[in-house]
MIPAGU-445123 format. One line per field, with one value per residue: residue in one letter; x, y, z of N, C-alpha, C in turn. Coordinates in Angstrom, 1 decimal. Example, Ala and Ser with C-alpha at 12.3 -4.5 7.8 and 13.67 -1.06 7.14 Angstrom:
2
res A / S .
n_X 13.2 / 12.8 .
n_Y -5.7 / -2.2 .
n_Z 7.8 / 7.1 .
ca_X 12.3 / 13.7 .
ca_Y -4.5 / -1.1 .
ca_Z 7.8 / 7.1 .
c_X 13.2 / 12.9 .
c_Y -3.3 / 0.0 .
c_Z 7.8 / 7.9 .
***
This chain:
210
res X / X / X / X / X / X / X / X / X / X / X / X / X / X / X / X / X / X / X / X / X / X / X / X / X / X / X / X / X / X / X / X / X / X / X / X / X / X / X / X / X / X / X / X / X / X / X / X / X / X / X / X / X / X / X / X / X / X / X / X / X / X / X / X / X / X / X / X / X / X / X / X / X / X / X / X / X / X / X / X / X / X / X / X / X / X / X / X / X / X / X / X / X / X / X / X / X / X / X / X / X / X / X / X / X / X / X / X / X / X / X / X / X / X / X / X / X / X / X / X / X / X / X / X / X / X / X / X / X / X / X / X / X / X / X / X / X / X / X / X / X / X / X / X / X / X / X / X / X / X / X / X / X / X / X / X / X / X / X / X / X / X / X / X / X / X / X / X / X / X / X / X / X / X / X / X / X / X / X / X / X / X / X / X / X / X / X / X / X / X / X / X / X / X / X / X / X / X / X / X / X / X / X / X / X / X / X / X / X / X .
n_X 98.8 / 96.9 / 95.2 / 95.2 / 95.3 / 93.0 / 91.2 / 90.3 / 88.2 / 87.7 / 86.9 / 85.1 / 86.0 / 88.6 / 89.7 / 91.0 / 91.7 / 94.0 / 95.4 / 96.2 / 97.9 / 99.8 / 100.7 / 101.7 / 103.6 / 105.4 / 105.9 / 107.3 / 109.4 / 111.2 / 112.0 / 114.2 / 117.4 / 119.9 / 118.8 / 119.0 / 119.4 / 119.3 / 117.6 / 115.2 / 114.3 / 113.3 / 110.5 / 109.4 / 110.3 / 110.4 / 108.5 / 107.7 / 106.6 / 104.1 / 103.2 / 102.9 / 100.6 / 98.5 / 97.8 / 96.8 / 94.8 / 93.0 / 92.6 / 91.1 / 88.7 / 85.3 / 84.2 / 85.3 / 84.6 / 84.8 / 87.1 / 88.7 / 88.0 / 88.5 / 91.3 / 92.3 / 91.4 / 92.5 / 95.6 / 95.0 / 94.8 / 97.4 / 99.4 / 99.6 / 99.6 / 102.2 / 104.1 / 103.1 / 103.7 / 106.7 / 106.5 / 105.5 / 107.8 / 109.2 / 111.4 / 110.6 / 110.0 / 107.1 / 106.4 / 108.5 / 107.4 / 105.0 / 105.4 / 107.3 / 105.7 / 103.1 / 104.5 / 105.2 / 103.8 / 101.3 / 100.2 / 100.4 / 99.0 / 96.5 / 96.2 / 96.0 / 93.2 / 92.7 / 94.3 / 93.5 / 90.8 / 91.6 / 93.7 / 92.0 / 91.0 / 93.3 / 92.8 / 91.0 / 91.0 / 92.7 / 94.0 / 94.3 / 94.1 / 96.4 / 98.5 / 97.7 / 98.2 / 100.9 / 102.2 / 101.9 / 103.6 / 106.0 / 106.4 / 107.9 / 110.1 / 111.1 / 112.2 / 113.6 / 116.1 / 117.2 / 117.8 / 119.6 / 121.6 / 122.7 / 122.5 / 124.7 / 127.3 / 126.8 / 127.6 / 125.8 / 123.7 / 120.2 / 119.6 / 117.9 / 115.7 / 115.8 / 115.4 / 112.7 / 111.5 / 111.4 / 110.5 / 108.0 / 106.7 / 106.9 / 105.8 / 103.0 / 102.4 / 101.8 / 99.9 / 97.8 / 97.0 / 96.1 / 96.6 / 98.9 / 100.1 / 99.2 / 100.7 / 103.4 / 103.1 / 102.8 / 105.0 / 106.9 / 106.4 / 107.3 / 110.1 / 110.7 / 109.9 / 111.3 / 114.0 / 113.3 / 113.3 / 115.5 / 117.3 / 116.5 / 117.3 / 119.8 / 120.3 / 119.0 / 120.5 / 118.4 / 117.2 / 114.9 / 114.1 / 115.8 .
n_Y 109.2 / 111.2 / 109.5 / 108.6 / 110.3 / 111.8 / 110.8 / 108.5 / 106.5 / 106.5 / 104.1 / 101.9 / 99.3 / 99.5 / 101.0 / 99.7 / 97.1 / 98.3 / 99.4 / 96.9 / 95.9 / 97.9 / 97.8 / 94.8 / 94.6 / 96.6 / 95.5 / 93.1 / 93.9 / 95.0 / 92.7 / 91.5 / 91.0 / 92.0 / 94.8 / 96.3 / 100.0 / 100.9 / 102.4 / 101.3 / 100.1 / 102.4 / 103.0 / 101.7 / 103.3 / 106.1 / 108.7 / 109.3 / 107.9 / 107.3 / 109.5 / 110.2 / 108.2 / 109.0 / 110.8 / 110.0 / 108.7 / 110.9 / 112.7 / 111.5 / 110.8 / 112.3 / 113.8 / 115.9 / 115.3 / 112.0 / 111.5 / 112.2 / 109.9 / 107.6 / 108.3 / 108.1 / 104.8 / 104.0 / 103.9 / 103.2 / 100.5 / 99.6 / 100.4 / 98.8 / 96.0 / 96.1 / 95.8 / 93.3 / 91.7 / 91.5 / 90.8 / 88.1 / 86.8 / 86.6 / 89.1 / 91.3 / 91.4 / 90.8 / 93.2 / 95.1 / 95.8 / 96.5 / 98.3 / 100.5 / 101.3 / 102.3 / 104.5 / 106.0 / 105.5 / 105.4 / 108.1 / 109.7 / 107.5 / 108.7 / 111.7 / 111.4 / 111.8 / 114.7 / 115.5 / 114.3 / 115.6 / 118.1 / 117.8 / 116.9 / 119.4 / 120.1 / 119.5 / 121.7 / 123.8 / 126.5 / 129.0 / 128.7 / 125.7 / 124.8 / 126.0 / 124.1 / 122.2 / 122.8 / 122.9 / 120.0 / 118.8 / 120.0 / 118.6 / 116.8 / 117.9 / 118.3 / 115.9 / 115.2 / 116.6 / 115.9 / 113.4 / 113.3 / 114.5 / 112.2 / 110.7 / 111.6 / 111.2 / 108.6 / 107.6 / 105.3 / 105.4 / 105.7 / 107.6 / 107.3 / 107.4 / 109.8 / 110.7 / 110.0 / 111.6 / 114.4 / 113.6 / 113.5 / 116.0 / 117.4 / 116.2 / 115.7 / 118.1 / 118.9 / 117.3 / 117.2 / 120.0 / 122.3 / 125.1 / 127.0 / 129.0 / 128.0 / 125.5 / 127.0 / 127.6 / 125.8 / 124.1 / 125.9 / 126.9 / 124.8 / 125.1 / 127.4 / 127.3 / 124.7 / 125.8 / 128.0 / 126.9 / 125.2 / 127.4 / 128.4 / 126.2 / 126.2 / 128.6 / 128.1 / 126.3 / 124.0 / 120.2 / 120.3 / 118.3 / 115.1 .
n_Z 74.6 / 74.7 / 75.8 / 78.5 / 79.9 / 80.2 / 78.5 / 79.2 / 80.7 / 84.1 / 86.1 / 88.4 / 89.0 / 87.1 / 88.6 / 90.6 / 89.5 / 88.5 / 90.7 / 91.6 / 90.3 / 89.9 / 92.6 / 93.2 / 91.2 / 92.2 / 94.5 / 93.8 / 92.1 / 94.0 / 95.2 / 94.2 / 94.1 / 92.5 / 91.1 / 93.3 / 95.0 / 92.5 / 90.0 / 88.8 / 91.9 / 93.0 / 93.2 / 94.8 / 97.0 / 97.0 / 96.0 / 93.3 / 90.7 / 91.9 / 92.3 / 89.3 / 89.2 / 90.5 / 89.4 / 86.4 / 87.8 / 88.7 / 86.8 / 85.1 / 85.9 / 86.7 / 89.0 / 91.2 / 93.2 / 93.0 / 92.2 / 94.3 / 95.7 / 94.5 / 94.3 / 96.5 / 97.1 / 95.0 / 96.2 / 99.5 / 98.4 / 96.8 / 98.3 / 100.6 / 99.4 / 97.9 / 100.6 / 101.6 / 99.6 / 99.5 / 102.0 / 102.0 / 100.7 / 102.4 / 102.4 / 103.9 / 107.9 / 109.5 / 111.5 / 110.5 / 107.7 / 108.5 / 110.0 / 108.2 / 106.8 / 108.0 / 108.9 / 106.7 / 104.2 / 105.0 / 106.0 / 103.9 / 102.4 / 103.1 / 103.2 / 100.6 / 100.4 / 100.4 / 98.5 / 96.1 / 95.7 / 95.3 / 92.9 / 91.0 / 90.1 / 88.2 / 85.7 / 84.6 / 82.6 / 82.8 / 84.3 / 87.3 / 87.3 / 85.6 / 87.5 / 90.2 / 88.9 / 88.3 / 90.7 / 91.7 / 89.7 / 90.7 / 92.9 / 91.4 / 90.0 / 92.4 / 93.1 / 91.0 / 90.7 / 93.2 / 92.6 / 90.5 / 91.8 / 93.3 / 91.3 / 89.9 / 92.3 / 92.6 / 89.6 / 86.8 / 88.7 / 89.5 / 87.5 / 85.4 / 87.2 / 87.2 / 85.1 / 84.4 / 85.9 / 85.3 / 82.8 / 83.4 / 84.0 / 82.0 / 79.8 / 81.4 / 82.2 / 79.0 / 77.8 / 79.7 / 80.0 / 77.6 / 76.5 / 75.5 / 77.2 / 79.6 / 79.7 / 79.5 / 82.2 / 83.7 / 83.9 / 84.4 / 86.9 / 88.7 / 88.3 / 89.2 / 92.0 / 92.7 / 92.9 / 94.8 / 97.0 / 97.1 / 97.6 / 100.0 / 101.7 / 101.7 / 103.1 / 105.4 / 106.5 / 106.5 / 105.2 / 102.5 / 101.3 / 99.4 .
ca_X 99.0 / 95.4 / 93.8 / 96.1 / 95.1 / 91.8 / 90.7 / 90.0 / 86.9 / 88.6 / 86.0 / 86.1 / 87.0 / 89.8 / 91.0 / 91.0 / 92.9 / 95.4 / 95.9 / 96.4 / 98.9 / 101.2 / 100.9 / 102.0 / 104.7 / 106.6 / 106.5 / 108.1 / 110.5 / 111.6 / 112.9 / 115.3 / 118.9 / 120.5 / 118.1 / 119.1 / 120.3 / 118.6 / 115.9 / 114.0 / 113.6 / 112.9 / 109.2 / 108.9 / 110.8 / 110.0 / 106.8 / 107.8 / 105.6 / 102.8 / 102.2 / 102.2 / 99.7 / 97.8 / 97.5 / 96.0 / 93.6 / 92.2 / 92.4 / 90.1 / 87.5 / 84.2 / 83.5 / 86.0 / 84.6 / 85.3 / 88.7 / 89.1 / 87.5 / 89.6 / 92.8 / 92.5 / 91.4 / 94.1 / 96.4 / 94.4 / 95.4 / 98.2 / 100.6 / 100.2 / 100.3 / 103.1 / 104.8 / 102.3 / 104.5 / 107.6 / 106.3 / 105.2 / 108.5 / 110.8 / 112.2 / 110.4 / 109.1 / 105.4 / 106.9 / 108.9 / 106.7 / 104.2 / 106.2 / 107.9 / 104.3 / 102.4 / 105.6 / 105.5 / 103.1 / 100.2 / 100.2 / 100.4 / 97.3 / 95.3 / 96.5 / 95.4 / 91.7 / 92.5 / 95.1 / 93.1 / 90.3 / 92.3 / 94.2 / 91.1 / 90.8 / 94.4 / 92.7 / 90.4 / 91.5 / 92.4 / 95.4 / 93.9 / 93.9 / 97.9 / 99.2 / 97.6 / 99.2 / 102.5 / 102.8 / 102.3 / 105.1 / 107.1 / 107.2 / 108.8 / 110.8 / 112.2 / 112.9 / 114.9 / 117.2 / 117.7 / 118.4 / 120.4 / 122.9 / 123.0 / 123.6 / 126.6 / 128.0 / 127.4 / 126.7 / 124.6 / 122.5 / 118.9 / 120.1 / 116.8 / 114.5 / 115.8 / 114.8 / 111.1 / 110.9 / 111.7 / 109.8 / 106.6 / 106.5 / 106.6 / 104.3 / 101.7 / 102.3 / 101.3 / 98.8 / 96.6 / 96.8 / 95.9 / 97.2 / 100.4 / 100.2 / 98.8 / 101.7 / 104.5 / 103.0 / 103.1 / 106.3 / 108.0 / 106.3 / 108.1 / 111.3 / 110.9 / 109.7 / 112.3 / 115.3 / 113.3 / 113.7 / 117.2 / 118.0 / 116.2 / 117.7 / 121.2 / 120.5 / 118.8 / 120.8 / 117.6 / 117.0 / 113.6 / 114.4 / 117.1 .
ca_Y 109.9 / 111.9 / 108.4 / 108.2 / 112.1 / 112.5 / 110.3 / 107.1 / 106.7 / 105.5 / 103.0 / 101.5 / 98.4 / 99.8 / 101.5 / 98.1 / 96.3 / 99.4 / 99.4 / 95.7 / 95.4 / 98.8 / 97.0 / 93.8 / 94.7 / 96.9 / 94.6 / 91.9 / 94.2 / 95.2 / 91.7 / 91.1 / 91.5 / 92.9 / 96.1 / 97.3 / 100.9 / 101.6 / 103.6 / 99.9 / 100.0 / 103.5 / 103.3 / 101.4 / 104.4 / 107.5 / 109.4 / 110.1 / 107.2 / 107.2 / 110.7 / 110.1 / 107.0 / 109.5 / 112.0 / 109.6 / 108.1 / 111.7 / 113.3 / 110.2 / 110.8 / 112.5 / 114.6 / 116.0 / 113.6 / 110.9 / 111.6 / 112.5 / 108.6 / 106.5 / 108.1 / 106.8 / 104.0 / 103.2 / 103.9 / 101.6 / 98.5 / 98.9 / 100.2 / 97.3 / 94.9 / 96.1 / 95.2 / 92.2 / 90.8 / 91.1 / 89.8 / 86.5 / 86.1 / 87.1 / 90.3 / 91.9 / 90.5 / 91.5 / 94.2 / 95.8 / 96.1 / 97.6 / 100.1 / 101.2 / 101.4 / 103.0 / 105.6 / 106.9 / 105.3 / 105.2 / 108.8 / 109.5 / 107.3 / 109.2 / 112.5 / 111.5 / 112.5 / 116.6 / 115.2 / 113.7 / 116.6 / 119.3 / 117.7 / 116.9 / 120.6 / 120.1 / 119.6 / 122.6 / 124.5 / 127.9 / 129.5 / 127.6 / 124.4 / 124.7 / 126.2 / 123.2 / 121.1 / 122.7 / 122.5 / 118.8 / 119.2 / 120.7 / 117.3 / 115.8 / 118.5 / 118.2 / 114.4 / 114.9 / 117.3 / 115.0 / 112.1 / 113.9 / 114.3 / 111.1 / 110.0 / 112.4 / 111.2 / 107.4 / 107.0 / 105.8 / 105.0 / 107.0 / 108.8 / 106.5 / 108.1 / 111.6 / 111.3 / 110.0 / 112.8 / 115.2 / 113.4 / 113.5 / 117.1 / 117.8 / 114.5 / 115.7 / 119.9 / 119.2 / 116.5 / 117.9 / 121.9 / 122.4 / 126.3 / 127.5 / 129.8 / 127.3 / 124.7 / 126.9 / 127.8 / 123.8 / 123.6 / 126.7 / 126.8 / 123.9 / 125.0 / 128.3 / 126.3 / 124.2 / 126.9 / 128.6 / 126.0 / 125.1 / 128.9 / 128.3 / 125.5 / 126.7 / 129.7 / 128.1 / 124.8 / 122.5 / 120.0 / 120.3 / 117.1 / 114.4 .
ca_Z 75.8 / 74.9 / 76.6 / 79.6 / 80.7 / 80.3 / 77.8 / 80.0 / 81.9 / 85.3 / 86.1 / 90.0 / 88.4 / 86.9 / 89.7 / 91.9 / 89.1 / 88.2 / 91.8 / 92.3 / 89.0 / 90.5 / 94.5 / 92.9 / 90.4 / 93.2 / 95.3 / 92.5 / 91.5 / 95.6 / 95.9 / 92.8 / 94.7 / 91.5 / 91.3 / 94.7 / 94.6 / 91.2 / 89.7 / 89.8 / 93.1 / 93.4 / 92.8 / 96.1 / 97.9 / 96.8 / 95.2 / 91.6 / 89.8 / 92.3 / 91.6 / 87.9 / 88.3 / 91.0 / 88.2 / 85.9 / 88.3 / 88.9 / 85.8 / 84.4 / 87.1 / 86.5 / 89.6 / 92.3 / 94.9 / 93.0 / 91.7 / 95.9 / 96.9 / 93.7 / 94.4 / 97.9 / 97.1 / 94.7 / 97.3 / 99.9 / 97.9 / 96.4 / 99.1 / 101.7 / 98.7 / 98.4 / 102.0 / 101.4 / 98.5 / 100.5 / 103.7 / 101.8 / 100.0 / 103.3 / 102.6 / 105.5 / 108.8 / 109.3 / 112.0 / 109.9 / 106.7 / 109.1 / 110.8 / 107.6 / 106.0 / 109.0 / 109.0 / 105.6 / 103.1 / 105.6 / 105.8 / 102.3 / 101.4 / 103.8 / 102.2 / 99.0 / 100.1 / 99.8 / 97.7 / 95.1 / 95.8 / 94.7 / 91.8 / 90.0 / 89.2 / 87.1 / 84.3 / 84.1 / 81.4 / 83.1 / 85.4 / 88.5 / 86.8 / 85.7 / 89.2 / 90.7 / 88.0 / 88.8 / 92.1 / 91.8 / 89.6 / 92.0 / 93.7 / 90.7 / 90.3 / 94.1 / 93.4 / 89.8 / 91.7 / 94.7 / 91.5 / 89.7 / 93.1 / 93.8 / 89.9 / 89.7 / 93.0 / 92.0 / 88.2 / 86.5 / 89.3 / 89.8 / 86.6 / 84.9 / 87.8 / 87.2 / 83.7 / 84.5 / 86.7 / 84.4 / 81.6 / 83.1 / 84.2 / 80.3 / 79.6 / 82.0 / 81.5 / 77.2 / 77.7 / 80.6 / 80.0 / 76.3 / 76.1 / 75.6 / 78.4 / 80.3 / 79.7 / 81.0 / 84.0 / 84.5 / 83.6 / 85.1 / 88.3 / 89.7 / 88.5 / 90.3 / 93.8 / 93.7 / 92.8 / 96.1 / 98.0 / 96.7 / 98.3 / 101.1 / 102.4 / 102.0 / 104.0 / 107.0 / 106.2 / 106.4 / 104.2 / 102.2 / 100.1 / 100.0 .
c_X 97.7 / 94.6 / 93.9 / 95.5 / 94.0 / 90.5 / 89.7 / 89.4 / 87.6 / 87.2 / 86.8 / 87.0 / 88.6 / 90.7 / 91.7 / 92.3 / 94.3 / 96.4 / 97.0 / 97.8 / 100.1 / 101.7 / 101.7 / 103.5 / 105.7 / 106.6 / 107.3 / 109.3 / 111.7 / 112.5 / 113.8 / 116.6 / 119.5 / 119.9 / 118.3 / 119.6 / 119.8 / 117.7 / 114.7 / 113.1 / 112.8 / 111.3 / 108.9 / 109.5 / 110.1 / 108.7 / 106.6 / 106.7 / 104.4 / 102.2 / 102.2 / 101.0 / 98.5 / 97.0 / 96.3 / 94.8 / 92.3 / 91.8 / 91.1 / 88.6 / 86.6 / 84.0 / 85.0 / 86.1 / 85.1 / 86.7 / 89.3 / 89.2 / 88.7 / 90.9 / 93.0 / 92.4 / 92.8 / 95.3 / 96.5 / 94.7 / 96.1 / 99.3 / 100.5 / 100.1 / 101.6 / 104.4 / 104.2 / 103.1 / 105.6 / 107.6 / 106.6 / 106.7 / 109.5 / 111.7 / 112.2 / 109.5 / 107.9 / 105.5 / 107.5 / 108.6 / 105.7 / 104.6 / 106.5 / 106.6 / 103.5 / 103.2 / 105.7 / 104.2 / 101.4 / 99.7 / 99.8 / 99.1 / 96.7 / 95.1 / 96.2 / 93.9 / 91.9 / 93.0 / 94.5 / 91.6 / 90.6 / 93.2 / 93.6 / 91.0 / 92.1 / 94.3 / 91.5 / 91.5 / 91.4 / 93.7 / 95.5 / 94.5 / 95.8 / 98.7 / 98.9 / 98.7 / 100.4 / 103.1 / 102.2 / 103.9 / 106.2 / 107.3 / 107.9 / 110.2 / 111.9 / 113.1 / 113.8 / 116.0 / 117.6 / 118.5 / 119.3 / 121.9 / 123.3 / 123.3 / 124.6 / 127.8 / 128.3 / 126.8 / 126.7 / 123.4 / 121.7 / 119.0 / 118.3 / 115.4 / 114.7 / 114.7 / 113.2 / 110.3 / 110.6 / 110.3 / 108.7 / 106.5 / 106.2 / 105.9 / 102.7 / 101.5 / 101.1 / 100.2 / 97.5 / 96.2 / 96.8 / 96.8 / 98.3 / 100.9 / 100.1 / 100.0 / 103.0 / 104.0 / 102.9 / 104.3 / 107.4 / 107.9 / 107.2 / 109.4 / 111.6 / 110.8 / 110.8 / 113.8 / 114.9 / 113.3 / 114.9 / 117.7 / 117.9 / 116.8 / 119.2 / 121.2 / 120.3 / 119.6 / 119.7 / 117.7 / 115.5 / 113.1 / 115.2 / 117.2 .
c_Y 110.6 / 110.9 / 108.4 / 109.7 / 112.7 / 111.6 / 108.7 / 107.0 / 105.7 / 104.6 / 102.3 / 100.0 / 98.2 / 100.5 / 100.6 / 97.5 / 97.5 / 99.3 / 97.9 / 94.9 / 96.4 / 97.9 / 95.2 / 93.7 / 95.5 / 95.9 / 93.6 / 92.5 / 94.8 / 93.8 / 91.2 / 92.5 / 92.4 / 94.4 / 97.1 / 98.7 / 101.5 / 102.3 / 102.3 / 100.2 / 101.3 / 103.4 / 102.3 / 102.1 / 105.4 / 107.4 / 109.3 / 109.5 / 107.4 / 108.2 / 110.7 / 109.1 / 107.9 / 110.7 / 111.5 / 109.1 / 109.8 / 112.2 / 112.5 / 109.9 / 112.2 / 114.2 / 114.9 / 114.9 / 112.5 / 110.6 / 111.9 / 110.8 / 107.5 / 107.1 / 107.6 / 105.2 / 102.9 / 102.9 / 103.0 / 100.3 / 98.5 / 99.2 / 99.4 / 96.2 / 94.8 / 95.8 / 93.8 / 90.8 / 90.3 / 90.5 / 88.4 / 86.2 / 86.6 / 88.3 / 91.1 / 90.8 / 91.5 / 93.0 / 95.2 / 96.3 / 97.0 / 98.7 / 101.1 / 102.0 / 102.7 / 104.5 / 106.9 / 106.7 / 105.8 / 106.9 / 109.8 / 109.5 / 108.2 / 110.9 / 113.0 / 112.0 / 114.1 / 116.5 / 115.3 / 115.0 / 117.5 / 119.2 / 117.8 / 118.5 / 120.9 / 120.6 / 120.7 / 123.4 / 126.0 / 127.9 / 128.6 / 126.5 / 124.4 / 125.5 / 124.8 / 122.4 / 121.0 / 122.5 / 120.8 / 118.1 / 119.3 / 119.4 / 116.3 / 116.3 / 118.6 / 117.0 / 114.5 / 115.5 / 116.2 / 114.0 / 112.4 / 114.2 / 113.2 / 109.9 / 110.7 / 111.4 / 108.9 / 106.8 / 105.8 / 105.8 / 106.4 / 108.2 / 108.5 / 107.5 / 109.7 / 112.3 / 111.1 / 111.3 / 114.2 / 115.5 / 113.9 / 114.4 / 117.6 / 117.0 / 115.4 / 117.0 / 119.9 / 118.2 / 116.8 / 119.4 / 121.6 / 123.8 / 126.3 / 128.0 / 128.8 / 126.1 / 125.2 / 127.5 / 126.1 / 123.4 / 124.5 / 127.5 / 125.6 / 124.2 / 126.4 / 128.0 / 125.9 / 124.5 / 127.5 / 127.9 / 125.4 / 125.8 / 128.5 / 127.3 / 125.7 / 127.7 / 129.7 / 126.6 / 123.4 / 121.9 / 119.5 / 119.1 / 116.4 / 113.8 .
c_Z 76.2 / 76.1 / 78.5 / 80.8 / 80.6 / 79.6 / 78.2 / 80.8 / 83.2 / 85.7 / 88.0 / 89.6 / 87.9 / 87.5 / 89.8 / 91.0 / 88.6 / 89.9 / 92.7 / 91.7 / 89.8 / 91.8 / 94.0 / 92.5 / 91.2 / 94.1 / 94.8 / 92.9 / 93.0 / 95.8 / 95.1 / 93.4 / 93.8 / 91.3 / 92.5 / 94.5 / 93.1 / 91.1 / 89.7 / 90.4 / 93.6 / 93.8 / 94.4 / 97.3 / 97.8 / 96.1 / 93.6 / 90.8 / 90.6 / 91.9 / 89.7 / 88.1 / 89.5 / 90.0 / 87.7 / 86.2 / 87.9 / 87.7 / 84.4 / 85.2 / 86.3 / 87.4 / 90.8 / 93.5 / 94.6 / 92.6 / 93.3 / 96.1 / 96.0 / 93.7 / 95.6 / 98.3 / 96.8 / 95.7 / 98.4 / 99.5 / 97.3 / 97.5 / 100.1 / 100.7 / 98.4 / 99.0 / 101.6 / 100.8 / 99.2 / 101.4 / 102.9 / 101.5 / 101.0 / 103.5 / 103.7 / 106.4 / 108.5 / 110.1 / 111.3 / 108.6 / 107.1 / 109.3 / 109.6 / 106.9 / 106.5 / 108.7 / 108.3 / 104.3 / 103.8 / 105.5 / 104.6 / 102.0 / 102.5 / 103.5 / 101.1 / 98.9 / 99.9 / 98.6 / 96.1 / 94.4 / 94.6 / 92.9 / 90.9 / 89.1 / 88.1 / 85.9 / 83.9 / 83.3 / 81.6 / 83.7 / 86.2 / 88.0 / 86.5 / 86.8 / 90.0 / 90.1 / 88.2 / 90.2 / 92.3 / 90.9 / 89.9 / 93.0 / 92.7 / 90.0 / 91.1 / 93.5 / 92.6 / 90.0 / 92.3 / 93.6 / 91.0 / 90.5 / 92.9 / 92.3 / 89.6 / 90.8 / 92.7 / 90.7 / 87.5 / 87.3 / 89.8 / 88.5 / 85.9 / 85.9 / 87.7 / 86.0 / 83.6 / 85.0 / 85.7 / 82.7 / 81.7 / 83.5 / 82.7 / 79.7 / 80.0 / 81.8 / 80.3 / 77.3 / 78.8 / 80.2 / 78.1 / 76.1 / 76.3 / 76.9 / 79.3 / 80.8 / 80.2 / 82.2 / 85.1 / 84.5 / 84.6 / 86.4 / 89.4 / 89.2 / 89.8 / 91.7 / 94.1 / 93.8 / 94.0 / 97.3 / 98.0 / 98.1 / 99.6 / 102.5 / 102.4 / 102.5 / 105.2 / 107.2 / 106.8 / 105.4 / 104.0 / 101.4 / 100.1 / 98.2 .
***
């Protein structure tokens, strides 16, 4: 896990193919009927793995700028390969791979430049460095809630994506942050966020998450 989080010189090379292997394999695993409804498919819905493999991109980077330019990059090629895969093999017309893309992913990758910015400081080894941490957290956090609904209500499904969520908040917490101190503020910042946003949204009845 040491190699995965700090230990592995990200290399542009290895973005391109990291990027081209994740864009490839969701797209595979998107068109296998039996998966529907699963934690599977999840990974071509929601955030939860991207932000672990956005983690790793940055946290393996050198300089802010460039942990800012290869997480966009990554992002750049693998989410329209993604749609890409499907288009070729029929799942989506070219209209509707765009639109959904343009809608929600497109956004996203373009995001990932402050995105990618800011995370890099994760792994400084200070306060800063695990608040950032956690509040990326806090979006894996949101999702294992939201999963954990929706595997009560029809189990076992998304129960598999709860537990990723979960895992890699405690994965990424003990292998990025070296200090004690340091680890639960990675850990017990995102539970407090997303218990205030819990509140929050049952008081103005929005919803901040699904």
């Amino acid at each position: 896990m040491n190699r995965f989080y700090g230990d592995l010189k990200m290399t542009w090379l290895k973005v391109i193919l990291f990027a081209i292997a994740t864009g490839v394999y969701t797209g595979v695993v998107m068109l296998i009927p039996f998966l529907k409804d699963t934690s599977f498919q999840d990974i071509g819905i929601a955030y939860e793995w991207w932000v672990i493999f956005a983690v790793i991109v940055v946290v393996n980077c050198g300089k802010s700028w460039e942990a800012m330019l290869k997480c966009f990059v990554f992002f750049l090629i693998s989410q329209p390969l993604v749609y890409l895969v499907e288009i070729l093999f029929g799942k989506l017309s070219f209209d509707m791979g765009w639109l959904y893309y343009s809608s929600i992913w497109l956004p996203m990758t373009f995001l990932t430049l402050p995105g990618g910015f800011i995370a890099y400081f994760c792994k400084k080894q200070n306060v800063l460095g695990a608040i950032i941490l956690g509040l990326g957290n806090t979006i894996q956090a949101a999702l294992a809630l939201a999963y954990f609904g929706m595997a009560v209500k029809h189990f076992p499904f998304h129960l598999l994506s709860a537990l990723v969520c979960v895992a890699s908040i405690l994965v990424m917490s003990v292998f990025i942050q070296k200090e004690r101190k340091n680890r639960l503020i990675a850990i017990l910042l995102p539970i407090v966020l997303t218990a205030a946003l819990l509140v929050l949204a049952k008081m103005t009845g929005r919803v901040f998450f699904v």
